[in-house]
C-alpha positions as semicolon CSV with decimal commas, in nm:
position;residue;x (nm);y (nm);z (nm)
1;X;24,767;-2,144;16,477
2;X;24,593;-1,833;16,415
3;X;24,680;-1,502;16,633
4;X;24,267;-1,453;16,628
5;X;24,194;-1,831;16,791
6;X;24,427;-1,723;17,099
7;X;24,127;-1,541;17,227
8;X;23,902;-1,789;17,247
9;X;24,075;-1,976;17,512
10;X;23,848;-1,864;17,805
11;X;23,522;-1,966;17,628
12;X;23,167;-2,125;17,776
13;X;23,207;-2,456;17,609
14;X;22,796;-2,523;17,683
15;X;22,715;-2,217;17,504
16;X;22,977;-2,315;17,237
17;X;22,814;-2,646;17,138
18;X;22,447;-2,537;17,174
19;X;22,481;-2,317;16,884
20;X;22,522;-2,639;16,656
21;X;22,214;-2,827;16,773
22;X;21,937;-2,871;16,502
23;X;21,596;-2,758;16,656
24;X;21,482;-3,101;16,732
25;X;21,834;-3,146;16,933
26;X;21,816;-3,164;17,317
27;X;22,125;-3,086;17,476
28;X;22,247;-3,344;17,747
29;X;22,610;-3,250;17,832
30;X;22,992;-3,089;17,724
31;X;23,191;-3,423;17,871
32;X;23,553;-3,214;17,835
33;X;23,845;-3,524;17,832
34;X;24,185;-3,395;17,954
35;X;24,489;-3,474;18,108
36;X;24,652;-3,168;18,380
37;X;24,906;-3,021;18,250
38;X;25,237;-3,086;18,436
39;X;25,348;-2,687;18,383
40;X;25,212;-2,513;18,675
41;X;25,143;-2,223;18,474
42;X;24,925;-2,403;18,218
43;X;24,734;-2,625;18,485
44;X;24,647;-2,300;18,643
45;X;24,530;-2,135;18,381
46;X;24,306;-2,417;18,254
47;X;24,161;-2,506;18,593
48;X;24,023;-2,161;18,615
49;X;23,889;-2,205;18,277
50;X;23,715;-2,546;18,399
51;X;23,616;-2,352;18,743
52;X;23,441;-2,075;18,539
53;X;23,276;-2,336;18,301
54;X;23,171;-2,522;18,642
55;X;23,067;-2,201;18,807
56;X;22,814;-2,143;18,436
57;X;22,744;-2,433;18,371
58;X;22,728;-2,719;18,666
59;X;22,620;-3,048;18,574
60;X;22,582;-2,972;18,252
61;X;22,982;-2,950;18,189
62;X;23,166;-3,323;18,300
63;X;23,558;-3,305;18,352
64;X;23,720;-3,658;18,247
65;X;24,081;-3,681;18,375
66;X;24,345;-3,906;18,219
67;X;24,749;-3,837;18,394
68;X;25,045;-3,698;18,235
69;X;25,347;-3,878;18,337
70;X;25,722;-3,837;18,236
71;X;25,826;-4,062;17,997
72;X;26,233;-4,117;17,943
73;X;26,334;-4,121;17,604
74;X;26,664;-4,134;17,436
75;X;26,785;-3,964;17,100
76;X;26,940;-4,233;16,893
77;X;27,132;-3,980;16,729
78;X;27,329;-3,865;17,044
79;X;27,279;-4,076;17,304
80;X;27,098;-3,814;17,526
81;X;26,854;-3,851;17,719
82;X;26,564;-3,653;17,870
83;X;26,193;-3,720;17,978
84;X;25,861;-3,605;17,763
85;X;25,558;-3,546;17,904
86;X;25,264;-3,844;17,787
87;X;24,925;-3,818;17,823
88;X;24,777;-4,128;17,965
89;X;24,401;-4,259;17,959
90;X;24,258;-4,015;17,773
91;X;24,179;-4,210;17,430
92;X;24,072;-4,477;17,675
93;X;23,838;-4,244;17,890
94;X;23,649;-4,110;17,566
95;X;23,633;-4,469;17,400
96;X;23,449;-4,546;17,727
97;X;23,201;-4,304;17,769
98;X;23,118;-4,342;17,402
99;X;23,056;-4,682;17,428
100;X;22,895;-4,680;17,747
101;X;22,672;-4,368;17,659
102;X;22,539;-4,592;17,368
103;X;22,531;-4,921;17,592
104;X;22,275;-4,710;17,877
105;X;22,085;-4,506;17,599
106;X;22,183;-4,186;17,713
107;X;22,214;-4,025;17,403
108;X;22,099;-4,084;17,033
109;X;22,375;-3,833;16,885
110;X;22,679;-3,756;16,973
111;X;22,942;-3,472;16,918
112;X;23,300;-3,565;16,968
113;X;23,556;-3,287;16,875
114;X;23,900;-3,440;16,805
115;X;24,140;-3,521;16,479
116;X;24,306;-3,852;16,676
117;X;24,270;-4,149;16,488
118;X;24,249;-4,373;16,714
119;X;23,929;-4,352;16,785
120;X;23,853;-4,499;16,452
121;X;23,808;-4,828;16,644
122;X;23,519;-4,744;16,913
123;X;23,342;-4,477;16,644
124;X;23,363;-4,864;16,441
125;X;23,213;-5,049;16,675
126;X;22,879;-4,803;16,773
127;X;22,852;-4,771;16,379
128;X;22,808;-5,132;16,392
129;X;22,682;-5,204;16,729
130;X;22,410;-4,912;16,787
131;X;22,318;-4,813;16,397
132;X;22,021;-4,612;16,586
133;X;22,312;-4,395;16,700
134;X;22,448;-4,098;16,513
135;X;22,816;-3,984;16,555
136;X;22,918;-3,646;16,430
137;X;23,300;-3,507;16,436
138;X;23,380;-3,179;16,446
139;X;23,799;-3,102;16,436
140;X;23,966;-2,866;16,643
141;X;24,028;-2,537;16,483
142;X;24,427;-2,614;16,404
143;X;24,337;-3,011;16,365
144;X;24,258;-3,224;16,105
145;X;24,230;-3,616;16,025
146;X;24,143;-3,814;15,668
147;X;24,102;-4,133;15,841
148;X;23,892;-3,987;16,076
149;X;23,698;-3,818;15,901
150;X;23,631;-4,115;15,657
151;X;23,585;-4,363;15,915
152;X;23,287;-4,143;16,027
153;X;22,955;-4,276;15,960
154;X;22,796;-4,059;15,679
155;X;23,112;-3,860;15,642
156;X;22,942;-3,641;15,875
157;X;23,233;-3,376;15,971
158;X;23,237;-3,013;16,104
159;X;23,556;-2,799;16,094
160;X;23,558;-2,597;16,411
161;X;23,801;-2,317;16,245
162;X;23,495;-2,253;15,969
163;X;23,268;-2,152;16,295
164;X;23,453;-1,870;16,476
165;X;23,168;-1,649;16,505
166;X;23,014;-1,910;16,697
167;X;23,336;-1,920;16,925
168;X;23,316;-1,542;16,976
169;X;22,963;-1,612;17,124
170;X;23,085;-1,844;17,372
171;X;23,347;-1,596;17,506
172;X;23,310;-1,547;17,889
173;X;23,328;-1,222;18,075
174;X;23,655;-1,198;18,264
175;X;23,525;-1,257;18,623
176;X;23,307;-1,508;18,595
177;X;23,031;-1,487;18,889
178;X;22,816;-1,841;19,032
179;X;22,490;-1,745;19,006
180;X;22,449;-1,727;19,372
181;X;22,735;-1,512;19,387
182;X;22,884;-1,741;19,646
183;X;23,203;-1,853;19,371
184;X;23,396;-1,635;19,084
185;X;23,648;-1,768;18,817
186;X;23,843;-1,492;18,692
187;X;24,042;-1,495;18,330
188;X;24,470;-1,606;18,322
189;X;24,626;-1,263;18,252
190;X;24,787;-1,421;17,978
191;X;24,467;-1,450;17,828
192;X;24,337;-1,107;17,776
């Protein structure tokens, strides 16, 4: 990845995806699909960056947890063996709330930033399903997918790493304050 995308870790991910609504967009809601991480270091550091999004943002930032969990594997070269780390749920959660934000007309577009593949099958079935419905993906900034993007209706694709000004406008102050001053978030000093 890019040394220059490492600072845009502690970002305002509302802010972030306003700046790519069309003027006759109305912005519902960042739903943010994740899994904790099992280092304590890393879960730290992103549950102050969902606290400070919170803190901004409130209901219009959703967190959707899926589970790590250790999963034993064994090399078939050497017979060792030692546990990886799997996410769980999370394709499942997203295929979910992009079905069921179709099913109860919440939305009429939707954003989904991701390069997995295998939500080529629920992107399928709302292309088919709810053609009143527009799907847009944008890929990460270090992520990319053909079938992806040509499973997407219209071909209709953003690359993330091609918007970094847009990034630099979400960045958050380091001590991020609630509005009534009551809460504060404040940046992972490996961050700054």
């Amino acid at each position: 990845m890019n040394p220059k995308w490492r600072q845009c870790y502690w970002i305002d991910f509302v802010a972030l995806f306003k700046q790519f609504l069309g003027p006759d967009d109305e912005f519902v809601k960042v739903k943010y699909f994740t899994a904790s991480p099992l280092s304590s270091g890393k879960n730290s550091r992103q549950s102050a960056l969902f606290k400070a999004n919170d803190l901004i943002n409130g209901n219009s930032f959703q967190i959707i947890r899926g589970k790590y969990i250790e999963k034993d594997i064994q090399c078939y070269n050497c017979n060792t063996h030692f546990t990886k780390p799997e996410e769980k749920r999370t394709d499942v959660n997203i295929a979910t709330h992009l079905l069921g934000d179709c099913a109860l007309d919440v939305v009429d577009k939707i954003i989904l930033v991701t390069a997995d593949s295998d939500l080529i099958p629920p992107i399928e079935f709302i292309k088919q399903n709810f053609k009143n419905k527009k799907i847009k993906i944008y890929f990460p900034p270090s992520s990319f997918s053909n079938d992806l993007a040509h499973a997407n209706p219209n071909k209709r694709v953003v690359l993330l790493r091609d918007n970094f000004k847009k990034f630099e406008n979400s960045f958050m102050p380091d001590t991020v304050v609630k509005s009534d001053g009551s809460d504060t978030a404040i940046i992972p000093a490996l961050w700054k």
